[in-house]
RODO-2510 file (C-alpha; in nm, 4 decimals, decimal comma):
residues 176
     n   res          X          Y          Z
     1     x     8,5797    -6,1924    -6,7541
     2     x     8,9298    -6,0869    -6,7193
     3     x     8,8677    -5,7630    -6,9069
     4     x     8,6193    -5,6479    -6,6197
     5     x     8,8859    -5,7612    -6,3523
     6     x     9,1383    -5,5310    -6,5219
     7     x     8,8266    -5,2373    -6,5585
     8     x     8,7285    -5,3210    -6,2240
     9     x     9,0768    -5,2199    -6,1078
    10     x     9,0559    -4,8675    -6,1602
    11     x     8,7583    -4,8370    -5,9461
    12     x     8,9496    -5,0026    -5,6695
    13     x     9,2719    -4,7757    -5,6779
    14     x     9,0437    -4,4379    -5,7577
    15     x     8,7392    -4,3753    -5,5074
    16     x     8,5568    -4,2297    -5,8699
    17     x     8,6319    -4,1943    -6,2187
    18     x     8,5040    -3,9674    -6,4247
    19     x     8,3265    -4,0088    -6,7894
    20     x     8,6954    -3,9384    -6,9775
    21     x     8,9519    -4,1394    -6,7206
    22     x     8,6828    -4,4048    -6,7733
    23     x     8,7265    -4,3756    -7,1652
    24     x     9,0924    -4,3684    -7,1151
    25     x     9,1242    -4,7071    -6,9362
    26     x     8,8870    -4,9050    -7,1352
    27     x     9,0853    -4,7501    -7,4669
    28     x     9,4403    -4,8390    -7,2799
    29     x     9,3129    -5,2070    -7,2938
    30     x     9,1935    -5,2319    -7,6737
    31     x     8,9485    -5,4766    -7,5562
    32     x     8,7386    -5,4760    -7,8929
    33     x     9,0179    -5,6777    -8,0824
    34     x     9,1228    -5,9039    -7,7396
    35     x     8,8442    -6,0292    -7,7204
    36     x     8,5516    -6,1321    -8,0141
    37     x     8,1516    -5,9890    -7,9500
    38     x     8,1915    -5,7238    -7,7002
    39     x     7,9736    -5,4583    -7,8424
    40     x     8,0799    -5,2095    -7,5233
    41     x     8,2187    -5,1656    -7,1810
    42     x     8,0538    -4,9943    -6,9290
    43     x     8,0106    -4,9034    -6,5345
    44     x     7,6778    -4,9656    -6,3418
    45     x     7,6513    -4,7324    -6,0726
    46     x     7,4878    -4,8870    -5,7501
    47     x     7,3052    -4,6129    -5,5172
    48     x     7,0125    -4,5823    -5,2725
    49     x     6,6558    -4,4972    -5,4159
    50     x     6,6579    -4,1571    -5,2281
    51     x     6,5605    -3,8859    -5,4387
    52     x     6,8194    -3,6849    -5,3370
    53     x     7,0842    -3,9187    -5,4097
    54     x     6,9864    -3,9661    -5,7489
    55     x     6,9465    -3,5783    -5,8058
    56     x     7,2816    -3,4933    -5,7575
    57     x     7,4196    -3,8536    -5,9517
    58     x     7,2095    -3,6649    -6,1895
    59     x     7,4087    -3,3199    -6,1689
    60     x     7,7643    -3,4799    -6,1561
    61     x     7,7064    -3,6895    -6,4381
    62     x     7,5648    -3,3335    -6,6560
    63     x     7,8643    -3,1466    -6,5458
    64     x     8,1034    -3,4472    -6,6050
    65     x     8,0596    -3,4327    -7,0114
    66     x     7,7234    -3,5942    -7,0405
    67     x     7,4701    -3,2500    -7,0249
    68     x     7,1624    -3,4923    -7,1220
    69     x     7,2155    -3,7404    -6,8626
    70     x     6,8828    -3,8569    -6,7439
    71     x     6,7352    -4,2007    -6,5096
    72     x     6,5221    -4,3896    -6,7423
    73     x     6,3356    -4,7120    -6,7528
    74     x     6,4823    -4,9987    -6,9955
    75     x     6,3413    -5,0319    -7,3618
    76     x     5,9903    -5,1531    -7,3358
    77     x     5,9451    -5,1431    -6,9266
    78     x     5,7552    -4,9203    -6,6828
    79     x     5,9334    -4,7207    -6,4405
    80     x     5,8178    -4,8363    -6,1649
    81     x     6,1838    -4,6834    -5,9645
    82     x     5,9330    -4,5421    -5,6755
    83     x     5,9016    -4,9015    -5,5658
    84     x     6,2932    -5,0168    -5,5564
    85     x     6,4931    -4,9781    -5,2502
    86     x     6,8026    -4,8711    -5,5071
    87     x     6,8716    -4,8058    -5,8482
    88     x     7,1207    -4,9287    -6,0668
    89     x     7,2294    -4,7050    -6,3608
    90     x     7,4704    -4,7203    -6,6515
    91     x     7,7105    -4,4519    -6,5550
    92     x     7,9536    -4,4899    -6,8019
    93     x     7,9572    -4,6424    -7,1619
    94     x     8,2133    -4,7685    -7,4158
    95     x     8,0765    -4,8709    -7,7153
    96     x     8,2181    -5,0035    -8,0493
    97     x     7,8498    -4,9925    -8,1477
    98     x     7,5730    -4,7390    -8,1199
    99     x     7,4411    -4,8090    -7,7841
   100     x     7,4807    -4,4638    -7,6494
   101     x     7,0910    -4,4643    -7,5797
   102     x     7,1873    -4,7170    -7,2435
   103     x     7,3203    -4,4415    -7,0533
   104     x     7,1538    -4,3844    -6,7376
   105     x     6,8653    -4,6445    -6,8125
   106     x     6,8308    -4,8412    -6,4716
   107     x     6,8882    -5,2031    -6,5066
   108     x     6,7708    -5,2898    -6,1792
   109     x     6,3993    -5,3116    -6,3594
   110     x     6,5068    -5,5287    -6,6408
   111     x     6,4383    -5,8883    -6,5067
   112     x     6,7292    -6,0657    -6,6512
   113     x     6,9727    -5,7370    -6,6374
   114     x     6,8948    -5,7488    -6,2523
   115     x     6,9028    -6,1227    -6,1874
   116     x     7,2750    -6,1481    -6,3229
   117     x     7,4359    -5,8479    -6,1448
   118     x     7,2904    -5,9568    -5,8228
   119     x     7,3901    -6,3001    -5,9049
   120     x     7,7780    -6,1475    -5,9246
   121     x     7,6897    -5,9427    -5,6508
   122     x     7,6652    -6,2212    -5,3852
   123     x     7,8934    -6,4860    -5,5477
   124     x     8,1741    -6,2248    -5,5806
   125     x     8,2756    -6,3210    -5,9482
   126     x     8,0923    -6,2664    -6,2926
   127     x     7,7557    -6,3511    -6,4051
   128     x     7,5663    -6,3135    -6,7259
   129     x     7,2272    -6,2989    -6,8232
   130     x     7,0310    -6,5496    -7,0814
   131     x     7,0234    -6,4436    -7,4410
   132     x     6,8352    -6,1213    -7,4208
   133     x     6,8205    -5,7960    -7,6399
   134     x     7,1355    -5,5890    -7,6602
   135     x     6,9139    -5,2334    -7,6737
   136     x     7,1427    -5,1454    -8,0366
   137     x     7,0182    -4,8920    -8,1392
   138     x     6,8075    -4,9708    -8,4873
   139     x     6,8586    -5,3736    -8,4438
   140     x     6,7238    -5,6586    -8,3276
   141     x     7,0373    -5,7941    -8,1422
   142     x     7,0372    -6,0543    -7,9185
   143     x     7,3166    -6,1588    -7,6713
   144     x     7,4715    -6,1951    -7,3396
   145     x     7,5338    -5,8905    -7,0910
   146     x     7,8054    -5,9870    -6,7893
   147     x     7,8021    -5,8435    -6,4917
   148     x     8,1595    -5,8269    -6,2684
   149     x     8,1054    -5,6429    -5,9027
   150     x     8,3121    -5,3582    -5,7693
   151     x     8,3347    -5,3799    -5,4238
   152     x     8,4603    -5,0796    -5,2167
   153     x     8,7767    -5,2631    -5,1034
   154     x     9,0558    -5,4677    -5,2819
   155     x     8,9715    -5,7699    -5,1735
   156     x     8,6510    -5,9647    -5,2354
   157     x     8,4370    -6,0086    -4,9480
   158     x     8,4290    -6,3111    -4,7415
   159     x     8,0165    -6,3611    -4,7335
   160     x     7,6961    -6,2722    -4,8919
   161     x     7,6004    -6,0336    -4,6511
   162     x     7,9286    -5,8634    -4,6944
   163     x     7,9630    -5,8668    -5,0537
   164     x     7,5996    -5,7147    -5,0724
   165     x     7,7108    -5,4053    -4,8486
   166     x     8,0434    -5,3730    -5,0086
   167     x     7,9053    -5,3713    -5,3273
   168     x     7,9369    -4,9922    -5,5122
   169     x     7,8697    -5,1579    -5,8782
   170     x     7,9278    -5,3513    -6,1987
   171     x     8,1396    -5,3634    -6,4726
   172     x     7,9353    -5,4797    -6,7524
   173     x     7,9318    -5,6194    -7,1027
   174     x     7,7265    -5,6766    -7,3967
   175     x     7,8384    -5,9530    -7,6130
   176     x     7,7087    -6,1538    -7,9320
***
């Protein structure tokens, strides 16, 4: 939890980061060895389902060090992304495992994935999902992802409804 408050920082004191400040911080905090089972850091990026929106997320992320990036569907789901109001996609990912694959998949159509950022979302503090697969590339592994929100201010917002609108994204976690 306190790892994503310290993450969660640099989001708050720099409008954006890109794919190698975001590498930088998480490796300034040596979070593998503070703290046992995280399997990787990353950033969940919160934005409207408007196909123009996500076209040029698309193009930043390419030109930003990642010339693959792509919007996908979760292991084992349809993309059903016509029907969401927004999408929420792994922008960033810091892993001290091979889960390189979860770049740009949007968890907003994983059931559980969903359920515990929104939880965070609206409560204002971290939430994590029920055991559920940890998408490891070539295992089976089953775990925990939290979910802490970055708001677009310093301060937590006073109510749901303002939380919700303040909300640009998560800092998330897998852990077993």
């Amino acid at each position: 939890h306190q790892a994503c408050l310290g993450l969660r920082s640099a989001f708050i004191v720099k409008d954006s980061l890109n794919r190698d400040e975001f590498r930088r911080v998480v490796s300034a905090r040596d979070l593998y060895s503070a703290v046992s089972g995280i399997k990787a850091i990353g950033y969940v990026a919160r934005l409207e389902n408007d196909p123009a929106i996500i076209e040029e997320f698309v193009a930043t992320n390419r030109r930003d060090n990642k010339p693959g990036f792509r919007v996908k569907a979760p292991p084992g789901i349809a993309d059903p992304a016509s029907m969401e109001e927004e999408r929420w996609i792994v922008q960033f990912l810091e892993a001290n495992e091979s889960l390189a694959g979860a770049i740009g998949i949007d968890m907003k159509l994983d059931p559980d994935r969903s359920r515990a950022a929104n939880q965070a979302m609206l409560r204002g503090d971290a939430a994590i999902t029920r055991i559920t697969d940890l998408w490891i590339r070539s295992e089976n592994r089953q775990g925990f992802v939290m979910f802490q929100p970055v708001y677009r201010s310093t301060s937590i917002p006073e109510d749901e409804s303002q939380r919700e609108a303040a909300c640009r994204g998560w800092m998330y976690m897998p852990i077993s």
